[in-house]
LOLOVO-349863 format. One record per residue: y, x, z of N, C-alpha, C in turn; residue number from 1. Coordinates in steps of 0.02 Angstrom, whole numbers. Last residue first. Layout:
% LOLOVO-349863
MIVO    n_y    n_x    n_z   ca_y   ca_x   ca_z    c_y    c_x    c_z resi
MIVO      Y      X      Z      Y      X      Z      Y      X      Z  NUM
...
This chain:
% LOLOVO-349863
MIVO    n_y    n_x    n_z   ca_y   ca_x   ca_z    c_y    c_x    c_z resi
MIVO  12713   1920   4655  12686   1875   4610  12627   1877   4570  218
MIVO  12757   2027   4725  12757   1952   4752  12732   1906   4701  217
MIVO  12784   2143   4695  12830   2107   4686  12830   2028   4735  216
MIVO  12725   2264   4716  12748   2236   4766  12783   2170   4767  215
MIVO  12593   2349   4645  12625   2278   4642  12666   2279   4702  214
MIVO  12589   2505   4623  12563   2452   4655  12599   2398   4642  213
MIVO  12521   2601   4461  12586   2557   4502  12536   2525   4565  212
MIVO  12438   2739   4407  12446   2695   4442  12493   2643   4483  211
MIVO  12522   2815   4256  12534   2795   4310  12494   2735   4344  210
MIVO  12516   2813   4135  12460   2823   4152  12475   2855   4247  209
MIVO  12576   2669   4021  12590   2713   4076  12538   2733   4105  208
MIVO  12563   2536   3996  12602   2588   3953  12614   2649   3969  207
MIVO  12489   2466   4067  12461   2467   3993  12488   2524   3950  206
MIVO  12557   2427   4172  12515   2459   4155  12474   2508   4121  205
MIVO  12658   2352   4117  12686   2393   4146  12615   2444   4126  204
MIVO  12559   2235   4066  12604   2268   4020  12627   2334   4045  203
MIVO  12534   2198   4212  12492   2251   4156  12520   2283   4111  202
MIVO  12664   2127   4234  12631   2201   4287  12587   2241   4250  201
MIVO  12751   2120   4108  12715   2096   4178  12676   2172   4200  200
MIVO  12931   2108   4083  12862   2158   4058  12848   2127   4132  199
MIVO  13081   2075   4095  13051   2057   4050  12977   2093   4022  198
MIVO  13067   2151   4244  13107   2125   4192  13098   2117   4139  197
MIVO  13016   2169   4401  13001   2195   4346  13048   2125   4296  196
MIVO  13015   2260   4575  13040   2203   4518  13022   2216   4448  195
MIVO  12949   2355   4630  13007   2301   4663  13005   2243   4621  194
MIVO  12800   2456   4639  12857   2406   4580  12887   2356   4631  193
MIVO  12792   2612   4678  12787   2518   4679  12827   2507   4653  192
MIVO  12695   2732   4652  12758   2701   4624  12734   2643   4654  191
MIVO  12634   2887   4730  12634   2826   4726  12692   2804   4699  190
MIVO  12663   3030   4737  12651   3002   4676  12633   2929   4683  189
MIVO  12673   3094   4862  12600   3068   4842  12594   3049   4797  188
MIVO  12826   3063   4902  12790   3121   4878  12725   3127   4874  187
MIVO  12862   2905   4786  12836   2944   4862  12817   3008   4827  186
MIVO  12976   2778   4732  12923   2821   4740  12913   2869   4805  185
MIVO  13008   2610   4679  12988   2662   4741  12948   2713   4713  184
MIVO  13083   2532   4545  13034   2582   4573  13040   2610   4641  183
MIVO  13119   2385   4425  13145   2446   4499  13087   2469   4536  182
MIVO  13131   2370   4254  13110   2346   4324  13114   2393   4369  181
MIVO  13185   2389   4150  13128   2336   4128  13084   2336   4211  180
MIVO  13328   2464   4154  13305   2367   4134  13250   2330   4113  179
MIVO  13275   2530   4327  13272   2523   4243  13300   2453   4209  178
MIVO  13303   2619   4452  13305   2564   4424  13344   2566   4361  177
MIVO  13183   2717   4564  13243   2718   4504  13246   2631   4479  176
MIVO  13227   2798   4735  13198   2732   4689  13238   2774   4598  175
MIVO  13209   2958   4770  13187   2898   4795  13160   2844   4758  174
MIVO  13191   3122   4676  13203   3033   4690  13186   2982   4724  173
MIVO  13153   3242   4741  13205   3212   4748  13259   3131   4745  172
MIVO  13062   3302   4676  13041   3279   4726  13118   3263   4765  171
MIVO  13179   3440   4626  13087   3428   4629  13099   3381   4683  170
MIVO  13273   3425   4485  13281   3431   4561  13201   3418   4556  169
MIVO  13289   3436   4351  13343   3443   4394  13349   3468   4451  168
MIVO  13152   3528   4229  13186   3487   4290  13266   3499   4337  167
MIVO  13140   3503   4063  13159   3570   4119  13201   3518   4195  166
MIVO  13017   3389   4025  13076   3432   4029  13107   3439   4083  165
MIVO  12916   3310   4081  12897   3375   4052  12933   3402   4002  164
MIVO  12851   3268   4245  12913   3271   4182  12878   3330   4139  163
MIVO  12715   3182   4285  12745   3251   4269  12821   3247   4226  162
MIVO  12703   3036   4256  12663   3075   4306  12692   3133   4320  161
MIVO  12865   2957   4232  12789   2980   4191  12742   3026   4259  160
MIVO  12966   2848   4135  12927   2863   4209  12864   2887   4200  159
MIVO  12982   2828   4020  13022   2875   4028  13007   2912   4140  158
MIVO  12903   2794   3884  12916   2769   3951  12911   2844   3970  157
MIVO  12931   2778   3702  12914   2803   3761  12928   2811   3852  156
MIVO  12992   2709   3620  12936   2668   3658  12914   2704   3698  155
MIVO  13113   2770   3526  13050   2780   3512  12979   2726   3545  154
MIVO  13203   2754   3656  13201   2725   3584  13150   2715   3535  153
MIVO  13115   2750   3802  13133   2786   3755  13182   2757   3672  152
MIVO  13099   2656   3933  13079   2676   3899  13136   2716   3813  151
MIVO  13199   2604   4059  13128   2648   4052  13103   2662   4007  150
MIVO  13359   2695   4052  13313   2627   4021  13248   2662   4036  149
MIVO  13396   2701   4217  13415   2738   4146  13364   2684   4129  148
MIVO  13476   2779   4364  13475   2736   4304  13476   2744   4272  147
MIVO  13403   2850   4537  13410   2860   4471  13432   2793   4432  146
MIVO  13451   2884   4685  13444   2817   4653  13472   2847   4563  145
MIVO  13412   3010   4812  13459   2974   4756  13428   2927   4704  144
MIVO  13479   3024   4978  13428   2978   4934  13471   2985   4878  143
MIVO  13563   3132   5018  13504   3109   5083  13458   3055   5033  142
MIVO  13623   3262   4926  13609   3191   4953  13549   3185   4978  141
MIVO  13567   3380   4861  13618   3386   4926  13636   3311   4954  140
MIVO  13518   3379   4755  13483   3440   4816  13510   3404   4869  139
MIVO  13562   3316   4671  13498   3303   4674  13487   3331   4742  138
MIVO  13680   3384   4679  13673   3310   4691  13599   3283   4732  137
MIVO  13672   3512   4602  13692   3502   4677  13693   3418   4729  136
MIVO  13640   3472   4478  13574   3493   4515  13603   3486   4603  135
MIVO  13754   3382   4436  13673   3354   4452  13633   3406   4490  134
MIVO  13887   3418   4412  13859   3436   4457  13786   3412   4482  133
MIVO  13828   3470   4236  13878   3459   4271  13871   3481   4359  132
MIVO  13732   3505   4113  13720   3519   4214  13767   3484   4250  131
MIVO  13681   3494   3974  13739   3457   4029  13723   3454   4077  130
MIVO  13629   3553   3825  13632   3557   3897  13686   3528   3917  129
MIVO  13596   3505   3667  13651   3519   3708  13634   3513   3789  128
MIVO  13460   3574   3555  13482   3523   3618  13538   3569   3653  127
MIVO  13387   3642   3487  13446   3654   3468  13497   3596   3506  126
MIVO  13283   3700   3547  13326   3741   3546  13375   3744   3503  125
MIVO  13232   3569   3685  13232   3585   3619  13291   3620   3623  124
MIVO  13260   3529   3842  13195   3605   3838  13204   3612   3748  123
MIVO  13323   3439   3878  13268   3426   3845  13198   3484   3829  122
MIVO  13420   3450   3981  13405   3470   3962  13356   3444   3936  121
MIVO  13462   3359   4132  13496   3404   4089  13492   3422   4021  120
MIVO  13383   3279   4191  13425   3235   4171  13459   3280   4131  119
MIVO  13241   3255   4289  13241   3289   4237  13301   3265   4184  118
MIVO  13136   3238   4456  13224   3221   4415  13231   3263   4339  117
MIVO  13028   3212   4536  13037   3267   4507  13101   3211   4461  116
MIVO  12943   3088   4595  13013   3112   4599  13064   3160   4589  115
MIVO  12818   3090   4583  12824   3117   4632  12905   3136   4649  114
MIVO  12830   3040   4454  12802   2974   4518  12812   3020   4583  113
MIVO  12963   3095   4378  12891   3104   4375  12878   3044   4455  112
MIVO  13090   3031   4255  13081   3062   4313  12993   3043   4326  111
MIVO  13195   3085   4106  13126   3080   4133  13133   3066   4227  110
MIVO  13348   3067   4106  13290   3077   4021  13229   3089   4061  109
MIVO  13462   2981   4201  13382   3016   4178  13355   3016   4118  108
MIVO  13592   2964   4299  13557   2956   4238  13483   3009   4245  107
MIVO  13604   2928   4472  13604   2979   4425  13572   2976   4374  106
MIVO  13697   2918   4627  13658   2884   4563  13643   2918   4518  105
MIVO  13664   2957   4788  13719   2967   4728  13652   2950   4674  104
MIVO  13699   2940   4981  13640   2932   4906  13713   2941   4839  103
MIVO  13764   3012   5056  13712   2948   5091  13652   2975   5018  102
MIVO  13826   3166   5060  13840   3093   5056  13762   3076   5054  101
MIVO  13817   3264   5145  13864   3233   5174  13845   3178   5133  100
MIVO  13737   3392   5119  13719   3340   5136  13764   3281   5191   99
MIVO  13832   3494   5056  13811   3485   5107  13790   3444   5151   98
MIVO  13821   3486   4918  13777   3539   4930  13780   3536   5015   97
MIVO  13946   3410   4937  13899   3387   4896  13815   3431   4922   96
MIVO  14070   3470   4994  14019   3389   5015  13947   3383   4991   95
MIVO  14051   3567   4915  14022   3600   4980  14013   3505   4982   94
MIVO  14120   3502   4798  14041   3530   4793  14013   3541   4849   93
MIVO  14244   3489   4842  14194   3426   4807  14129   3443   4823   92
MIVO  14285   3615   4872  14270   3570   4914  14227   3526   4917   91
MIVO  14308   3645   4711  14258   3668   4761  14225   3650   4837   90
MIVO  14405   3549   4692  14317   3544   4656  14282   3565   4706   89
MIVO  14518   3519   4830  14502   3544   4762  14410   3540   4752   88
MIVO  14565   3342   4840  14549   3390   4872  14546   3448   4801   87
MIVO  14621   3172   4911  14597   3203   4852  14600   3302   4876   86
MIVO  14579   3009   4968  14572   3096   4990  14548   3144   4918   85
MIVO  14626   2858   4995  14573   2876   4966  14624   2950   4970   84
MIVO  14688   2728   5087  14652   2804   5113  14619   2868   5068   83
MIVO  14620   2611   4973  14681   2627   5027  14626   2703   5077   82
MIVO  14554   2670   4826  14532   2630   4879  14596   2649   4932   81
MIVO  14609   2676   4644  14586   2710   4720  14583   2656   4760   80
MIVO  14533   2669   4477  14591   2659   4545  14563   2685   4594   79
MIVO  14496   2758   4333  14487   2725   4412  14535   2741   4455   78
MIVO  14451   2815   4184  14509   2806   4218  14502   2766   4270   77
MIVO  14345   2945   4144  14359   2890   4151  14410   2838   4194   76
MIVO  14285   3058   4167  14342   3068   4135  14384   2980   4111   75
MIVO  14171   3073   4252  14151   3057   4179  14234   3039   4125   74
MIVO  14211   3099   4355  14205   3171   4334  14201   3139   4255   73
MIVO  14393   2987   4365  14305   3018   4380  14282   3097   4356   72
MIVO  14551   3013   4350  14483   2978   4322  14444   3014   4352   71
MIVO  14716   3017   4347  14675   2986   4389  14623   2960   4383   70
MIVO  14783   3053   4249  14771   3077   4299  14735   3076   4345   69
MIVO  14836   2927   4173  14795   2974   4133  14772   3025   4186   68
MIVO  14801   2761   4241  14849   2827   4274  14789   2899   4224   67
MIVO  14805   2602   4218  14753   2675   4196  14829   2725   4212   66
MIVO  14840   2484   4243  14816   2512   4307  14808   2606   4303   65
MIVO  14854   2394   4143  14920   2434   4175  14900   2488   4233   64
MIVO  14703   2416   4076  14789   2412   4075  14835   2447   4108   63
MIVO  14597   2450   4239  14609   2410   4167  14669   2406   4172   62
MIVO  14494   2584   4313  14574   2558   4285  14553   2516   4244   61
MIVO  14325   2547   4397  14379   2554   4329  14437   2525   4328   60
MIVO  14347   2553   4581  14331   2520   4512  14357   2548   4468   59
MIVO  14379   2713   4663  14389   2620   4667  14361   2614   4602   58
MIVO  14345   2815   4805  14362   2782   4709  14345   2741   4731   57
MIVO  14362   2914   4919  14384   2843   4901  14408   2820   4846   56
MIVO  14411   3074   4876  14332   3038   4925  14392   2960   4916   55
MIVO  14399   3196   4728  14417   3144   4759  14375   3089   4809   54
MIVO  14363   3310   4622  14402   3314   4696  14411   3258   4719   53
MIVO  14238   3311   4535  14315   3333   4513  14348   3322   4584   52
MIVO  14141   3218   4600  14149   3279   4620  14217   3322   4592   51
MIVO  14179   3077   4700  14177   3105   4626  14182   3171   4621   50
MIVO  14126   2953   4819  14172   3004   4791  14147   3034   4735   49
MIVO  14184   2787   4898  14149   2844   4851  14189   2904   4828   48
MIVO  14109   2702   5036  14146   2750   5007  14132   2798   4956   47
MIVO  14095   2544   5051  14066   2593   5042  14113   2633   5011   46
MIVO  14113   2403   5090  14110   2462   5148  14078   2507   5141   45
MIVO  14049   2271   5042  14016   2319   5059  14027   2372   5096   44
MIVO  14205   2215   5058  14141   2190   5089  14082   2245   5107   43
MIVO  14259   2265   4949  14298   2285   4984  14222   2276   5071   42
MIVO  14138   2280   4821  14183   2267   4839  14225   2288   4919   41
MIVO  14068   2358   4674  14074   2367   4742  14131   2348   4797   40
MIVO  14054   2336   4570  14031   2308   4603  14025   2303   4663   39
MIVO  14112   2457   4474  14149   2383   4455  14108   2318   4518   38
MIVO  14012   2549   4529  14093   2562   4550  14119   2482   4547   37
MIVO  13943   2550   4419  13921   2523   4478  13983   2502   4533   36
MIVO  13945   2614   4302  13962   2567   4309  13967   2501   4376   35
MIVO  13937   2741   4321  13972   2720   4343  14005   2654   4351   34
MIVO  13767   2749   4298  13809   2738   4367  13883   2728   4390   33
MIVO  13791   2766   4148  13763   2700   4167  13771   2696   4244   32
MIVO  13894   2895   4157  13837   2861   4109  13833   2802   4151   31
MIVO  13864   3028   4293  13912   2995   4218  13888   2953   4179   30
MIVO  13850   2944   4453  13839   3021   4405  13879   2981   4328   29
MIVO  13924   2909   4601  13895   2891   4545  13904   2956   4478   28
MIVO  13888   2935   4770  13924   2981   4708  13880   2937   4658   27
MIVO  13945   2883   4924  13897   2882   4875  13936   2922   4837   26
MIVO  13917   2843   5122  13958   2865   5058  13919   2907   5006   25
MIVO  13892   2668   5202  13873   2750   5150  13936   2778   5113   24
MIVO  13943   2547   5250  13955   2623   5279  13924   2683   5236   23
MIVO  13802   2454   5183  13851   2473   5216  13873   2520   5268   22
MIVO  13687   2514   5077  13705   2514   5139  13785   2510   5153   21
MIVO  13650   2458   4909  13670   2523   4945  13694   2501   4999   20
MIVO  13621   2353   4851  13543   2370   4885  13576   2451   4913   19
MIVO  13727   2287   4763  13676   2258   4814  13655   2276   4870   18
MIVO  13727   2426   4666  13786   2395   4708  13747   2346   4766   17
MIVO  13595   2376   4597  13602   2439   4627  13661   2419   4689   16
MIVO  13650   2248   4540  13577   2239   4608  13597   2316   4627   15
MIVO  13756   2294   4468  13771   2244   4511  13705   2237   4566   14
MIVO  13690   2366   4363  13736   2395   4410  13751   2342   4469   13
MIVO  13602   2264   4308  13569   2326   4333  13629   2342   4398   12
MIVO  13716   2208   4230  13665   2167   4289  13626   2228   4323   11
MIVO  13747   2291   4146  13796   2268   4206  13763   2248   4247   10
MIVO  13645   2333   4053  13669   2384   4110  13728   2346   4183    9
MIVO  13526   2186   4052  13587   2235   4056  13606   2288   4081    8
MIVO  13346   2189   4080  13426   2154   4116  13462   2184   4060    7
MIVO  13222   2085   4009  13243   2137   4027  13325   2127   4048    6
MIVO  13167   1899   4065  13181   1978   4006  13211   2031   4042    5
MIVO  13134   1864   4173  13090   1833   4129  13134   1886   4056    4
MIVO  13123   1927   4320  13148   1907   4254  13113   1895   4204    3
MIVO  13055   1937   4508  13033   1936   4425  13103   1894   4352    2
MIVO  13045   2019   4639  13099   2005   4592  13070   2005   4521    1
């Protein structure tokens, strides 16, 4: 999968949506996974849930749809799916911590080639912490599918050998997908590259003291 520039967050959300199994059931985290929700149609046959208490979310409310009652953990207003099961938190969490759902999405300020997750904390002492339910995510899904830009504001690439803020989860990511291209990783620290988006394979290279493999095909 080659682009000739970098994607969007919508276009991002729409290949993620793509590349999740029919019959899973998923958790999108706050930020750039929920946008994923808006892609998931009746076809795919995927069930989602939200850890605030609810198993069958549907897409973002628009208009007439928004029920002030009825939003995500990211407090965001979404319809329901026919059947959809609302419960209390704590429940939420035993799903969660009990390897019931498939895969759940999850922003990132770092992740390491060995899949080390780093999405809370920066480790600076005047940085705001946000655990929500990520560490029970990380632990308690069967795959999770990180999103976030690969690189920094600054230019710093955000896929690195080691994280080196205070980690989520060890060795917990499967893929991540960036808008400058989608990753495999392994517990060996191997990365392949799926795809890449506006940056060639060296460029990738060039920026990173990561060995990639090519998979792309080109």
């Amino acid at each position: 999968m080659l682009r000739s520039e970098r994607v969007d967050r919508e276009t991002l959300a729409e290949i993620v949506a793509g590349d999740i199994e029919s019959g899973s059931f998923v958790n999108l985290g706050i930020g750039q996974p929920t946008l994923v929700s808006n892609y998931l149609t009746a076809e795919h046959n995927v069930t989602l849930h939200t850890e605030n208490g609810m198993l069958g979310m549907g897409r973002a409310a628009e208009e007439d749809e928004i029920d002030g009652d009825l939003i995500n953990a990211g407090k965001i207003p979404v319809t329901e799916t026919p059947g959809a099961a609302y419960f209390h938190q704590a429940d939420s969490f035993a799903l969660m911590r009990g390897g019931h759902l498939d895969v759940c999405v999850l922003g990132a300020m770092q992740v390491s080639a060995t899949g080390d997750l780093a999405n809370w904390h920066t480790g600076e002492p005047d940085a705001i912490p946000a655990v929500g339910g990520a560490m029970d995510l990380a632990i308690g899904a069967k795959q999770v599918y990180v999103m976030m830009n690969l690189f920094t504001r600054e230019g710093e690439i955000k896929l690195l050998p080691e994280a080196t803020y205070p980690l989520t989860g060890v060795g917990c990511v499967s893929r991540v997908y960036t808008d400058h291209g989608i990753f495999e990783l392994s517990d060996s620290g191997t990365v392949t590259v799926r795809g890449l988006f506006g940056l060639t394979f060296d460029e990738l290279q060039s920026k990173s003291e990561i060995e990639f493999v090519d998979a792309t095909g080109n």
